[in-house]
C-alpha positions, 0 to 999 in steps of 0.5 A: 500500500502506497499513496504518493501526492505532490511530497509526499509518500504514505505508506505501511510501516517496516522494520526499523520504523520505530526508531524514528517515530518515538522522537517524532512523537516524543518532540515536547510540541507533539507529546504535549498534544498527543499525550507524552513522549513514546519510547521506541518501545511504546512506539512499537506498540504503536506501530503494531496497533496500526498494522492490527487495525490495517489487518483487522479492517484495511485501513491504519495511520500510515507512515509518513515520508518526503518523497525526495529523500525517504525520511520519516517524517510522521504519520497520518491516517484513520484508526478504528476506536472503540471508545468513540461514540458508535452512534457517531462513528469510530473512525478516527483521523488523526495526524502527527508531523516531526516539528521540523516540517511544520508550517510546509502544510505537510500535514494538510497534504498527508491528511487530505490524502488519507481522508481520499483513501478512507472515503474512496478506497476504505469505503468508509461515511464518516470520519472524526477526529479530535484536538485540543481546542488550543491546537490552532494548527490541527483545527486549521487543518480540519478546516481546510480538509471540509471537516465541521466543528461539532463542539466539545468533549472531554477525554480521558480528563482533558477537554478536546473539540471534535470534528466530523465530515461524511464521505462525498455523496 
């Protein structure tokens, strides 16, 4: 599985990958909004939850590379939740960026690229996704990919806004 746009490759995990995604989500500005540093233990374990959802259900968060020179830079894409709301969804979009690509509008572009694959191949109708509502960058990010603002909800102790878009009629 391989999705290409304009920079970038989304793609399934390998080998290896773990060590360069617990920095990634260790950075103090993504821990901070996706609940603290990973080891690349945790980051494993990470890894190999999104390769069951992958198995389980054909659809995961993908890794993220540039497309010049192969580096991972993040990950993006759509889990299966159990905790969601099932009168809603629980198909959750999320994404994470190494910091040192921010302000590109690489995670607009990995983003809106995962959003096509869910809603076309995946064949799924709806999709959510959750930030804090002091995240500007992500909310701005569900805003350019046509997602609405639902309103508040709180996880695991702490307030999130949450945002919803259905699949293309």
């Amino acid at each position: 599985m391989r999705i290409e746009t304009e920079r970038l490759v989304l793609r399934l995990w390998r080998h290896g990958d773990a060590e360069r995604l617990a920095p990634i989500m260790s950075h103090p500005l993504v821990a901070e909004m996706l609940g603290g540093p990973l080891s690349v233990e945790a980051a494993q374990e990470r890894i190999d939850w999104y390769m069951g959802n992958w198995h389980e259900r054909g659809y995961t968060r993908f890794a993220v590379d540039l497309r010049e020179t192969g580096e991972l830079v993040g990950r993006v894409g759509v889990m299966y939740e159990d905790a969601w709301d099932a009168d809603s969804t629980r198909d959750e979009i999320g994404w994470a960026i190494d910091p040192s690509h921010w302000g590109l509008g690489l995670a607009t572009e990995a983003a809106r690229a995962a959003v096509g694959d869910a809603f076309s191949r995946a064949r799924l109708r709806r999709l959510i996704g959750f930030t804090y509502p002091h995240n500007a960058s992500s909310r701005r990010v569900f805003d350019k990919l046509g997602f609405t603002h639902e309103g508040a909800v709180t996880w695991e102790g702490a307030e999130h806004v949450w945002y919803s878009r259905n699949a293309p009629a």
